[in-house]
C-alpha positions as CSV (number, residue, x, y, z in Angstrom):
1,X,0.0,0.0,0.0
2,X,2.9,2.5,0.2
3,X,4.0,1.7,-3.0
4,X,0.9,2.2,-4.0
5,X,0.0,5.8,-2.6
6,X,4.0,6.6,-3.8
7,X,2.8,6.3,-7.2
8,X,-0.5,8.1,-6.6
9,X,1.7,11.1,-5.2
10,X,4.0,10.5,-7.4
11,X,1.6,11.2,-10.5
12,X,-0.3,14.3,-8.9
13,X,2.8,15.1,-7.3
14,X,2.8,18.8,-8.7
15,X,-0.7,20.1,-8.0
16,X,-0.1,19.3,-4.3
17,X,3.6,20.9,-4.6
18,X,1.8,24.0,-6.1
19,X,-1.3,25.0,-4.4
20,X,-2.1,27.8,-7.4
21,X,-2.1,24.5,-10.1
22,X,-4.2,22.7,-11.8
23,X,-4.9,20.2,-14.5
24,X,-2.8,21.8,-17.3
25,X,-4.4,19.2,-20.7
26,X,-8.0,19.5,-19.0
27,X,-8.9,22.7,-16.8
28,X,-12.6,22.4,-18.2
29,X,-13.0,18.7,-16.5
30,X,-11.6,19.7,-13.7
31,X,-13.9,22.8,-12.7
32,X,-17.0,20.3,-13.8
33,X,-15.5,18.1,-10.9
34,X,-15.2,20.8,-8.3
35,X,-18.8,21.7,-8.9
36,X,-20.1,18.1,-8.6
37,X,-18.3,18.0,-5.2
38,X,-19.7,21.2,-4.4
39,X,-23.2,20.1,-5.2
40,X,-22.7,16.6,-3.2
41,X,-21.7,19.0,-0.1
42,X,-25.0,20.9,-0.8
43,X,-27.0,18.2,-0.8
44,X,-25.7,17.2,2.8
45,X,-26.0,20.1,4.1
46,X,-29.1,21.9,2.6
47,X,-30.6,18.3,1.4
48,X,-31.0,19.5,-1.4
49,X,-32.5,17.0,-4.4
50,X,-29.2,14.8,-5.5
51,X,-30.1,14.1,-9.0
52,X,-30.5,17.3,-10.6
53,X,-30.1,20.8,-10.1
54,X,-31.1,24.4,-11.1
55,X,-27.6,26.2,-10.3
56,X,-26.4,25.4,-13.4
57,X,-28.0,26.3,-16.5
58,X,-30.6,28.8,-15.2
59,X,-33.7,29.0,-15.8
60,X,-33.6,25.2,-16.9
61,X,-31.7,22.5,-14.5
62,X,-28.8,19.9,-15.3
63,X,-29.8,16.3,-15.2
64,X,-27.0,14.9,-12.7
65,X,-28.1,11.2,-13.2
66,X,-27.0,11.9,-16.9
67,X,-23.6,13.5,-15.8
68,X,-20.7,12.8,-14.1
69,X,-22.4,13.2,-10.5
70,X,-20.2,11.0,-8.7
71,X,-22.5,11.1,-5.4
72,X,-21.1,7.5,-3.8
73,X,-17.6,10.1,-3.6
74,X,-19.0,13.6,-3.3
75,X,-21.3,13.1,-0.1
76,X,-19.1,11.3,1.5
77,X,-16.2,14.1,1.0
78,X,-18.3,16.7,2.1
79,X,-16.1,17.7,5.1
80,X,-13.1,18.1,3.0
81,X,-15.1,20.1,0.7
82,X,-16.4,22.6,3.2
83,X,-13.2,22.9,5.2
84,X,-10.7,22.8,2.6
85,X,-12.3,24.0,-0.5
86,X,-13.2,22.1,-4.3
87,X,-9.7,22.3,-5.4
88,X,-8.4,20.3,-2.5
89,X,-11.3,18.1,-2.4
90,X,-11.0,16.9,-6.4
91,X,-7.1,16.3,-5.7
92,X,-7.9,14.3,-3.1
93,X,-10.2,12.1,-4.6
94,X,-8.3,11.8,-7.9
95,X,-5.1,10.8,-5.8
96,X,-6.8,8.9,-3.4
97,X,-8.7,6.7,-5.9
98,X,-5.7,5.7,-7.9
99,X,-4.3,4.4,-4.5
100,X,-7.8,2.6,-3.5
101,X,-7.6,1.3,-7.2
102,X,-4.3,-0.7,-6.5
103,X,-5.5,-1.7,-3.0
104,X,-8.2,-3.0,-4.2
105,X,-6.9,-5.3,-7.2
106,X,-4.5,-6.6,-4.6
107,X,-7.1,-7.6,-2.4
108,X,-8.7,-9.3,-5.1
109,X,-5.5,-10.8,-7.0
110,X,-3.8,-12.0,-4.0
111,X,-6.8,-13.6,-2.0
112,X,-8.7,-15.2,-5.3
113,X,-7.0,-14.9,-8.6
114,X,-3.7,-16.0,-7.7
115,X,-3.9,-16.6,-3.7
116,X,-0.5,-16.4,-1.9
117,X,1.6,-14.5,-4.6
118,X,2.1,-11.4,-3.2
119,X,4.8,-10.3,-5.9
120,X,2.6,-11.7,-8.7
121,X,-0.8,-9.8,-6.9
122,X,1.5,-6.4,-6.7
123,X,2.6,-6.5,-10.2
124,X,-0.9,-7.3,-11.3
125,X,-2.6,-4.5,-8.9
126,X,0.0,-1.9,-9.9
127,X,-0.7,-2.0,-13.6
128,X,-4.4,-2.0,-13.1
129,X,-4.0,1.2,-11.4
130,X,-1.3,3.0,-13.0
131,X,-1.0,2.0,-16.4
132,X,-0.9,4.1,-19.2
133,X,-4.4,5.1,-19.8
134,X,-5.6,5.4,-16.3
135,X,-2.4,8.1,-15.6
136,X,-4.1,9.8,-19.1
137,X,-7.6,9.8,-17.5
138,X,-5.7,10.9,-14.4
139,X,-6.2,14.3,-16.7
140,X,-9.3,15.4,-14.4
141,X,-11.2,12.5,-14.6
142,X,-11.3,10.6,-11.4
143,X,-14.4,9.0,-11.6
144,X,-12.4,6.8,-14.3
145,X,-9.2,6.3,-12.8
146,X,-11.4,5.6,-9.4
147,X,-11.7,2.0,-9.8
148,X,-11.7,0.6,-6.7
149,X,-15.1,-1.0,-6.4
150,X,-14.7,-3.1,-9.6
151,X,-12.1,-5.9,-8.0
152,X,-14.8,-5.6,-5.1
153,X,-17.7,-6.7,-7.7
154,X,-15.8,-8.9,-9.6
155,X,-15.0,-10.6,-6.0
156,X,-18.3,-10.7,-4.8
157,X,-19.9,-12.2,-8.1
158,X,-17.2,-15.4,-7.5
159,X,-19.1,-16.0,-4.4
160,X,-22.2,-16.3,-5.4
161,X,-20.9,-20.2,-6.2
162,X,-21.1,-20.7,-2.6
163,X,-23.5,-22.8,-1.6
164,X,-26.2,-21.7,0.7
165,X,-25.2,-18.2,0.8
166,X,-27.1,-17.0,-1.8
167,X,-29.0,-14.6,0.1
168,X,-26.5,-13.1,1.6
169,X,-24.3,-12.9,-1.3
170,X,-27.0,-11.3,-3.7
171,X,-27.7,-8.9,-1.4
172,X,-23.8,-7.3,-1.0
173,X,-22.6,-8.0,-4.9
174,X,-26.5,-5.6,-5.2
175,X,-25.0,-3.3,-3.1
176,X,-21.7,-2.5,-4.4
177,X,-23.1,-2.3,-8.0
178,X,-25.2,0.7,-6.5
179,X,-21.8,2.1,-5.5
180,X,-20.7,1.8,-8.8
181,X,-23.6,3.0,-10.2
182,X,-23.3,6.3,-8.9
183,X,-19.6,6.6,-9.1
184,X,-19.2,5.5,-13.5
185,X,-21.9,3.6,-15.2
186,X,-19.6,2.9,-17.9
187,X,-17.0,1.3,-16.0
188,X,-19.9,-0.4,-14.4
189,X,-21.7,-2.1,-17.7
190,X,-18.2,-2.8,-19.2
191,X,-17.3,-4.8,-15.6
192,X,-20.6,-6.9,-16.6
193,X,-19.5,-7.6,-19.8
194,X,-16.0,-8.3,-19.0
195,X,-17.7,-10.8,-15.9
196,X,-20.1,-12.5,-18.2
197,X,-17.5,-13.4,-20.7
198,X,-15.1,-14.3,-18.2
199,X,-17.7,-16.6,-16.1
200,X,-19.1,-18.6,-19.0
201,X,-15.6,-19.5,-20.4
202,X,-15.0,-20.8,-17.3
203,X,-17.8,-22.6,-17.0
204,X,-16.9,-24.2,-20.5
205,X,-13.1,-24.9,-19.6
206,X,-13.8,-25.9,-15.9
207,X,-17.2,-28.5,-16.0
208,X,-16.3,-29.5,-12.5
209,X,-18.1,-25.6,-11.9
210,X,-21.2,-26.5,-13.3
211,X,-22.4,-27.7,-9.8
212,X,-22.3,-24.6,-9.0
213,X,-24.8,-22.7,-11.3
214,X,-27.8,-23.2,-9.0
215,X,-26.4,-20.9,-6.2
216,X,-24.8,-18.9,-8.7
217,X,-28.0,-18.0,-10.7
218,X,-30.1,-17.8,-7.0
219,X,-27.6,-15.2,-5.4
220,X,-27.2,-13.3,-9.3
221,X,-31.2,-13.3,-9.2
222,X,-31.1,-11.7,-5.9
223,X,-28.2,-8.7,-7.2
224,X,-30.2,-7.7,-10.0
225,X,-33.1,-7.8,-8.3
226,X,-32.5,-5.5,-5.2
227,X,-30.0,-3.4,-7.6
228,X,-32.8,-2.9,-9.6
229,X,-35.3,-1.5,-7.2
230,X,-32.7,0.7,-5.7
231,X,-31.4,1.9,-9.0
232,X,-35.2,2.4,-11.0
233,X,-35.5,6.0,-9.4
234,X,-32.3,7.2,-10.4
235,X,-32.3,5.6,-13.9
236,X,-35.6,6.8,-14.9
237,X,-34.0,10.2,-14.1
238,X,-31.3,9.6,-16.3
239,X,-33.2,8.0,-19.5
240,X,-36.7,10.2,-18.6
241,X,-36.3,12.7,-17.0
242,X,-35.9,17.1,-17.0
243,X,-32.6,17.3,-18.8
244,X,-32.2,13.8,-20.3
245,X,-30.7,12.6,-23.9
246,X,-31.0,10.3,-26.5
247,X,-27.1,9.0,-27.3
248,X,-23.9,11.4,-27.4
249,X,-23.1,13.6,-30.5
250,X,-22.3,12.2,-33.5
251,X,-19.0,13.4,-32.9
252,X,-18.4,12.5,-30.2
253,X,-19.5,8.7,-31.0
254,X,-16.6,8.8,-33.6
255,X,-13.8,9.2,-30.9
256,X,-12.0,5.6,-31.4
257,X,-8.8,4.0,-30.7
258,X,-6.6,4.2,-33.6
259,X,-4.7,0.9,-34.4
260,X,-1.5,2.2,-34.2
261,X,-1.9,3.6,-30.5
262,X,-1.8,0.1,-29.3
263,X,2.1,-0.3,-30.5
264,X,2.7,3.3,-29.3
265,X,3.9,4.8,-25.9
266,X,1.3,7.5,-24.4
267,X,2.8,11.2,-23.2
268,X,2.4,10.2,-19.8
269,X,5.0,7.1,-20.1
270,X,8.3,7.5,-19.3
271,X,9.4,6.7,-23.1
272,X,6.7,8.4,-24.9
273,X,6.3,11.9,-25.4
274,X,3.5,14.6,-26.8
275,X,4.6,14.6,-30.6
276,X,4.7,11.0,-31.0
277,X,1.4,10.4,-29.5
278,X,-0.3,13.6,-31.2
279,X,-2.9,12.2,-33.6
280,X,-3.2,8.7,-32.1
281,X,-5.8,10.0,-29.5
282,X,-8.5,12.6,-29.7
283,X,-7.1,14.3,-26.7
284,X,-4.0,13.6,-23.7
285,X,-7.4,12.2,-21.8
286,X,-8.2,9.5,-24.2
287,X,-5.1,7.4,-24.6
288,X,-7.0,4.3,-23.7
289,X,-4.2,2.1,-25.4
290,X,-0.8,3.0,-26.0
291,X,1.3,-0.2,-24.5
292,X,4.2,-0.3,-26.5
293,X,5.6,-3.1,-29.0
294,X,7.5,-4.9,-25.8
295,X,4.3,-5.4,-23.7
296,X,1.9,-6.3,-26.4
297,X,4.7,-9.1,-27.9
298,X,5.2,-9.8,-23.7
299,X,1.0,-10.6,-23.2
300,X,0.3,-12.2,-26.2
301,X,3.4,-14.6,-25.8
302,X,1.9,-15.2,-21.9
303,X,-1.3,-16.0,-22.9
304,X,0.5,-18.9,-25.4
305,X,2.4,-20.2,-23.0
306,X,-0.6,-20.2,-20.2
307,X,-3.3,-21.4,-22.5
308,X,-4.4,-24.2,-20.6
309,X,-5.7,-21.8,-18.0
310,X,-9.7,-21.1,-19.0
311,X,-9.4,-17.8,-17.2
312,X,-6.3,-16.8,-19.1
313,X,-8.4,-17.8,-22.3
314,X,-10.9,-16.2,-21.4
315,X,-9.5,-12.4,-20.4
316,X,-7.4,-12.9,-24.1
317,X,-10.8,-13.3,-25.9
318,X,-12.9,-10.5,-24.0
319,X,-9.4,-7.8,-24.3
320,X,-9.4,-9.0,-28.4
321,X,-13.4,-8.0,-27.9
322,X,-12.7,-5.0,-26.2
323,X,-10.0,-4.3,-28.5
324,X,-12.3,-4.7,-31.3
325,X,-14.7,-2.7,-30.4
326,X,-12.9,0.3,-29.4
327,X,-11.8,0.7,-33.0
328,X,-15.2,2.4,-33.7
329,X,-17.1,2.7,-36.4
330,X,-14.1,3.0,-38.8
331,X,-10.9,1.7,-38.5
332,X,-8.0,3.5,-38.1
333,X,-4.1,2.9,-38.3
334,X,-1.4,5.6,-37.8
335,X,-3.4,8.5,-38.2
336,X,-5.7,7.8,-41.5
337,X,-8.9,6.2,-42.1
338,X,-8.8,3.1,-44.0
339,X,-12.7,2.9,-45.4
340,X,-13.1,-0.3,-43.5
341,X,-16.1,-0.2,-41.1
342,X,-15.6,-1.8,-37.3
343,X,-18.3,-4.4,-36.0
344,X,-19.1,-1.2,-33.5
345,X,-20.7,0.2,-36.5
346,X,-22.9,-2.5,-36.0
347,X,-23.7,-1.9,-32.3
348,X,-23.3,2.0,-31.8
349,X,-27.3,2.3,-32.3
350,X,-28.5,0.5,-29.7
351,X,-29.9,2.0,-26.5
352,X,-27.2,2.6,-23.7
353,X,-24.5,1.4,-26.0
354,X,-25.5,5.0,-27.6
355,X,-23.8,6.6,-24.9
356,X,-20.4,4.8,-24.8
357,X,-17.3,6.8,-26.1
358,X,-15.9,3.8,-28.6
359,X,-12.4,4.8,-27.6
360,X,-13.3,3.9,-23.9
361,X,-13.5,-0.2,-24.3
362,X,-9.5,0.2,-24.6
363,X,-9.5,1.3,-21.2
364,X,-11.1,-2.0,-19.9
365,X,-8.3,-3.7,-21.9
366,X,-5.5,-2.8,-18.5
367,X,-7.0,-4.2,-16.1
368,X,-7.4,-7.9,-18.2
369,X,-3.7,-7.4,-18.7
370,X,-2.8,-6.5,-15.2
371,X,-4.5,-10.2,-14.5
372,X,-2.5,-11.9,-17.2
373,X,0.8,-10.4,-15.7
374,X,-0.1,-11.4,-12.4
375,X,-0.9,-15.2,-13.6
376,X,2.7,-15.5,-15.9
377,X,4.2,-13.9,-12.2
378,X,2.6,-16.4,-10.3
379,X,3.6,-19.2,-13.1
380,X,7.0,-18.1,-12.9
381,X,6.8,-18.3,-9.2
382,X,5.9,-21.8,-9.6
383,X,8.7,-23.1,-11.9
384,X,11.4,-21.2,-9.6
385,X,10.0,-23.8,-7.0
386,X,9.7,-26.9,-9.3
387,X,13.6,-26.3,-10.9
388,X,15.7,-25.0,-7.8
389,X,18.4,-25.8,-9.4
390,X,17.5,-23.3,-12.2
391,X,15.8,-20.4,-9.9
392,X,18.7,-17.8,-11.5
393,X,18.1,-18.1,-15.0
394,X,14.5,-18.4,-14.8
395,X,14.3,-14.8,-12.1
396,X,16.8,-13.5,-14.8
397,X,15.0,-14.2,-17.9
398,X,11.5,-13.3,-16.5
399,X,12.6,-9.7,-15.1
400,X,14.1,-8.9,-18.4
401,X,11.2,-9.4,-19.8
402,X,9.4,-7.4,-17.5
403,X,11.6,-4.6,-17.5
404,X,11.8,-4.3,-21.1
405,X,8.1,-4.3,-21.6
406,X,7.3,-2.3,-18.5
407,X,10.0,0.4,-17.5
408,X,9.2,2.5,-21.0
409,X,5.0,2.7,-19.8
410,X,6.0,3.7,-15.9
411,X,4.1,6.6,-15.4
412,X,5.4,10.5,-15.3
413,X,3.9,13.4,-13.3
414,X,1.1,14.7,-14.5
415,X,1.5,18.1,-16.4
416,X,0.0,21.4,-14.6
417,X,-0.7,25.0,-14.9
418,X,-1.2,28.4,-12.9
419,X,-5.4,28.5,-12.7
420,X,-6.2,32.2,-12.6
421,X,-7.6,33.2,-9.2
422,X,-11.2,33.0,-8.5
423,X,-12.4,37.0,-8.5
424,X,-13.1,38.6,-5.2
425,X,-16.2,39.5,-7.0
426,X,-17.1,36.4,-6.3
427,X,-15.3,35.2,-3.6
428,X,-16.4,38.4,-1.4
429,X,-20.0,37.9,-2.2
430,X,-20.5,41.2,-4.2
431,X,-22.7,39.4,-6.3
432,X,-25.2,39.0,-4.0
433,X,-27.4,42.1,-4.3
434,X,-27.6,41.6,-8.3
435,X,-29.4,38.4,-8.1
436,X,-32.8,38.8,-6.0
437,X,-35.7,37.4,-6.8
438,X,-34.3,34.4,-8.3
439,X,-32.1,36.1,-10.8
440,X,-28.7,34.4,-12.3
441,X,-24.9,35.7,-13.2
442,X,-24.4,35.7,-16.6
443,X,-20.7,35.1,-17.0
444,X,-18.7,36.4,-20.4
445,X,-18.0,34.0,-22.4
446,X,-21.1,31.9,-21.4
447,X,-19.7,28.2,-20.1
448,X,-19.4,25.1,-22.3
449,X,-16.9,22.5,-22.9
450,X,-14.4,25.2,-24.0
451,X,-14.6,27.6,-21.2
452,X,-15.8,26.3,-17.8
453,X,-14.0,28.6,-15.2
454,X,-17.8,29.4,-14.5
455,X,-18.2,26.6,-12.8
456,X,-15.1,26.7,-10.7
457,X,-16.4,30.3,-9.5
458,X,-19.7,28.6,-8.6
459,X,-18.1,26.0,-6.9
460,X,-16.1,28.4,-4.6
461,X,-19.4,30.1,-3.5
462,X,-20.9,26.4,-2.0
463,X,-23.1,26.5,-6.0
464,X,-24.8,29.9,-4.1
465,X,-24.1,31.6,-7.1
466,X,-26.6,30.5,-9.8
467,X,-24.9,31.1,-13.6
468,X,-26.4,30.8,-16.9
469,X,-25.5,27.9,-19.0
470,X,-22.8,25.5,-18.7
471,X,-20.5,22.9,-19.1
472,X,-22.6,19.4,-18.6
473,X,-24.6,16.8,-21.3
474,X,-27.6,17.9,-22.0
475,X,-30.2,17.4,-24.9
476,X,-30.2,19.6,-28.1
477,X,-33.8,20.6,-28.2
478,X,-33.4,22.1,-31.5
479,X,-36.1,21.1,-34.2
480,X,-34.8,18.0,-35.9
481,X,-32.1,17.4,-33.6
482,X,-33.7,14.1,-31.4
483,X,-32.7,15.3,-28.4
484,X,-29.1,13.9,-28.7
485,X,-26.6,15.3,-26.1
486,X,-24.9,18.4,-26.0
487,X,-21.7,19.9,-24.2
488,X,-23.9,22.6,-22.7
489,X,-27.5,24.1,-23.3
490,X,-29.1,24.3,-26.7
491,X,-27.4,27.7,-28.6
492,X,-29.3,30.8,-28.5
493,X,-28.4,33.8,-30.5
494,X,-26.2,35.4,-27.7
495,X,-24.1,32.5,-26.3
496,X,-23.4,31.9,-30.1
497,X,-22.4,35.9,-30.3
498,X,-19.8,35.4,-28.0
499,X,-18.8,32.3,-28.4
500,X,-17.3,33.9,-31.8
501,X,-16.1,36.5,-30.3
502,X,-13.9,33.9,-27.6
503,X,-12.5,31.6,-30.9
504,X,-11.6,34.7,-33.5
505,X,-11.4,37.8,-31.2
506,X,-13.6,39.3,-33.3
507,X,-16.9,40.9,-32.7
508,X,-19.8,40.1,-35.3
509,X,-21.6,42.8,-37.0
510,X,-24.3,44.1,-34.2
511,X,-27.8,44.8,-35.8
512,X,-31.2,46.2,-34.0
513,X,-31.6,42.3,-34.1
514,X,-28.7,41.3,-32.4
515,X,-29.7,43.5,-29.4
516,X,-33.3,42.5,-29.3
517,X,-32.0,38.6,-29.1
518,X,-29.3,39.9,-26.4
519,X,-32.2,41.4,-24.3
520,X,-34.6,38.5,-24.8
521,X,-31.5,36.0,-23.9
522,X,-30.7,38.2,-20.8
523,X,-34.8,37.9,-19.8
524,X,-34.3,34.1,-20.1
525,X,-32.0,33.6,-18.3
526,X,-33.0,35.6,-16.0
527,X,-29.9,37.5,-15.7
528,X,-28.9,40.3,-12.7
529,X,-25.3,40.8,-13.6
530,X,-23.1,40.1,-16.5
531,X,-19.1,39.5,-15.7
532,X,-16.7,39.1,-17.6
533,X,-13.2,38.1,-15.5
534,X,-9.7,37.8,-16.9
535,X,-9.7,36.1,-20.9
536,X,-7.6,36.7,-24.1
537,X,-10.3,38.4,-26.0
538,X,-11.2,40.3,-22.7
539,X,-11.3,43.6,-25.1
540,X,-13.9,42.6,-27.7
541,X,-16.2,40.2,-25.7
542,X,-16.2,43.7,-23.5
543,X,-17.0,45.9,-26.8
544,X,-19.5,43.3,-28.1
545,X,-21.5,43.3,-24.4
546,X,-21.4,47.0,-24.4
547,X,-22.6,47.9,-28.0
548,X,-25.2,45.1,-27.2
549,X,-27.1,46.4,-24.5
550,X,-25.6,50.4,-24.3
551,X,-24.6,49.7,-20.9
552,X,-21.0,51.2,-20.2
553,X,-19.4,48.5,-17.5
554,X,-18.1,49.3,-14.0
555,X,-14.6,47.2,-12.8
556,X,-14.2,45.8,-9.4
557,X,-13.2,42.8,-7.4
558,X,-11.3,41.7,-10.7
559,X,-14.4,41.7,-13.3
560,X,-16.3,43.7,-15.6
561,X,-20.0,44.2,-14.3
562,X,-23.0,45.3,-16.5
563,X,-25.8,45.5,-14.2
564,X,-28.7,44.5,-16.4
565,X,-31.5,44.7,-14.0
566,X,-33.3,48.0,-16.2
567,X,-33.2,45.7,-19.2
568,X,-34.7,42.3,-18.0
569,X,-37.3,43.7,-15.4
């Protein structure tokens, strides 16, 4: 375990060095994190309602259940959120669940997948956690890279084979799905996957388990059952209710894995580096693959050699799945479409598997190798015991092999910036006597997934500040547009005003038009103040919000105010 929490510190290492830091490939995921964990603390506090809420996106509300909520972390956290801020509270659960991730896979590992081989279960746990694309979603996502309740399901679901217990054993594999439910549902449906393709070819390789399927399908009964009744709620939330959506963008449904990333080392190895991985991913978040020629030759040549096991045979076939399937709708290799389709073409219609990022099965592709290692470790183990006489060559041979496919993927601190302080506008409150009766900040350039400082500033009030739009998955309610997710609220005239203004720096030609849409924007959204805090294009988004409404702005407490109240009544 101090191994473990070395690495977590040693990959976060600089945002706790540098209290002023912050994710440097990411800011935008970070300060949707820091609100979430505000929100969790407000609904402890204030019990206010968990699964959606109307600080964000005024006058509509943000459908929580169909974003990355993380309520099985933020409640709990709420002390560290209210004494020591968001900032301090998303570090710590990023850092923390890393470590909890290796913990956990070496509870698992060394107690059932290989009980006894503590070497073997430590190699095995310490990939799981800190391979290469867990340190990438390390970039401000630790809802990902916290996946320390999957060993715990995986372990659980095993013991429903016990006979007798079935009860008992339904009732806690129900309960830590819940947890995971409301920490990734991803992670969660591609753990079932992964289980059910795991299960049966055991079943097949080992018939001796078949006596067992009668208190296995009992105690599973019982999971789905009680996971179901506590889930419904929350699920039709997600699927039905205010705020929900019909399957990601169309874009975003076309991030894949390129075939080439899987030979490649990611930016956040120790032998890779930012311009041989540019291309290969969409973004330094989504380097799902990226193991290198040495560990790829390394695993395929340990399942060969341990192909009698049915497990081993069966974590090779559901990684070649996974594999497979994060390729997309199109495959890929070295940058450049080849025109031929990917059975996810096939699939990427369907109802929930609408919502999976293609890319995102690679992910689920480290923790099947983390298990192979730890099985050729323990096998290793075993011959060192069976050939004494040969114990050198064999330790020598096998940590050559190691080293050479695993020192060029150990991970590297994770890069950071300077965030820009959080205005004493806000910080002091000033805001305050802008927004009675119900009314909203309007911040300049509106949130989304390009700009979400917004949300950082809300965070830091406790989410009293209300703000106009934002940075979450909702639907496009557009005509014609099915209700499939956006990166923020459906456009209206103004937000798309300046969000011109923040990409070119230039301010569109302003009609009588334009300023009747900016007033009837500002009357939706209810707005009291408009501020515009410290940005590149600082100059023309001011020019553009001034010639708009024929309000001159005051400064103070490091923002431009426009006190709209005359205008929006």
């Amino acid at each position: 375990m101090a191994s473990f929490a070395a690495f977590g510190f040693w990959v976060t290492g600089r945002m706790w060095l540098n209290p002023d830091d912050g994710i440097r490939d990411n800011p935008t995921d970070m300060a949707q994190f820091e609100w979430m964990l505000a929100h969790g603390a407000r609904v402890v506090t204030e019990l206010a309602y968990p699964f959606s809420s109307g600080r964000m996106n005024v006058p509509e509300s943000v459908n929580l259940m169909a974003n990355t909520s993380v309520l099985s972390v933020s409640l709990p956290m709420t002390p560290v959120t209210l004494l020591f801020g968001t900032r301090a509270a998303f570090l710590l659960f990023l850092t923390l669940g890393m470590i909890a991730t290796a913990t956990a896979w070496y509870f698992l590992i060394s107690r059932v997948v290989v009980p006894g081989s503590r070497g073997p279960a430590w190699l095995g746990a310490a990939f799981c956690a800190y391979a290469p694309a867990m340190v990438s979603h390390a970039n401000a996502h630790p809802n990902i890279v916290s996946q320390y309740v999957v060993p715990l399901i995986i372990w659980r679901t095993l013991r429903l084979a016990e006979p007798g217990r079935w009860l008992r054993n339904g009732l806690l594999l129900a309960l830590v799905i819940v947890w995971q439910a409301f920490l990734n549902l991803e992670i969660l449906l591609m753990t079932a996957i992964g289980l059910a393709v795991v299960i049966v070819a055991m079943v097949i390789g080992r018939p001796e388990l078949r006596a067992r399927v009668r208190p296995f399908a009992a105690g599973l009964g019982m999971a789905a059952v009680v996971s179901a009744v506590l889930l419904a709620y929350p699920l039709y939330v997600q699927f039905f209710g205010p705020g929900a959506y019909h399957g990601l963008p169309w874009l975003i449904r076309g991030y894949s894995t390129d075939l080439a990333s899987y030979f490649a080392y990611s930016r956040e190895s120790l032998a890779g580096d930012a311009r041989s991985a540019a291309g290969l991913a969409k973004n330094p978040t989504e380097e799902n693959a990226f193991f290198g020629w040495p560990l790829v030759i390394l695993v395929v040549a340990l399942v060969w050699w341990l192909r009698r096991s049915a497990v081993v045979i069966g974590l090779a076939v559901l990684g070649l799945l996974f594999a497979v399937f994060s390729l997309g709708r199109e495959i890929r290799f070295d940058r450049r479409g080849t025109g031929v389709p990917g059975p996810w073409a096939l699939l990427e219609g369907l109802p929930v598997l609408h919502s999976v990022v293609p890319t995102r099965w690679a992910l689920a592709i480290t923790p099947i190798i983390g298990l192979i290692l730890a099985y050729g470790a323990a096998k290793v183990r075993e011959l060192t015991a069976r050939y004494p006489d040969r114990r050198s060559q064999i330790r020598f041979a096998a940590a050559t092999g190691l080293a050479m496919a695993l020192v060029p993927v150990l991970p590297t601190p994770l890069p950071t910036k300077r965030l820009e302080p959080v205005p004493e506008f806000v910080t002091s409150g000033a805001w305050r006597p802008y927004l009675t009766g119900g009314r909203s900040v309007v911040t300049l350039p509106l949130p989304d997934t390009e700009y979400a400082e917004p949300l950082r500033w809300s965070a830091r009030t406790r989410q009293e500040m209300p703000i106009a739009r934002g940075y979450f998955l909702g639907p496009d309610t557009r005509p014609g547009r099915n209700r499939v997710a956006l990166f923020s609220a459906s456009p209206r005239p103004t937000s798309t005003f300046f969000g011109t203004i923040r990409r070119t720096g230039e301010v569109p030609p302003i009609t009588e038009r334009t300023r009747r849409e900016a007033v009837e924007d500002l009357r939706y959204w209810r707005a009291g103040v408009v501020i515009l805090g410290p940005h590149e294009h600082a100059g023309a988004l001011r020019t553009g919000m001034t010639e708009l409404t024929g309000i001159e702005p005051g400064y103070a407490g490091g923002v431009w105010i426009w006190d709209v109240r005359p205008l929006t009544g």
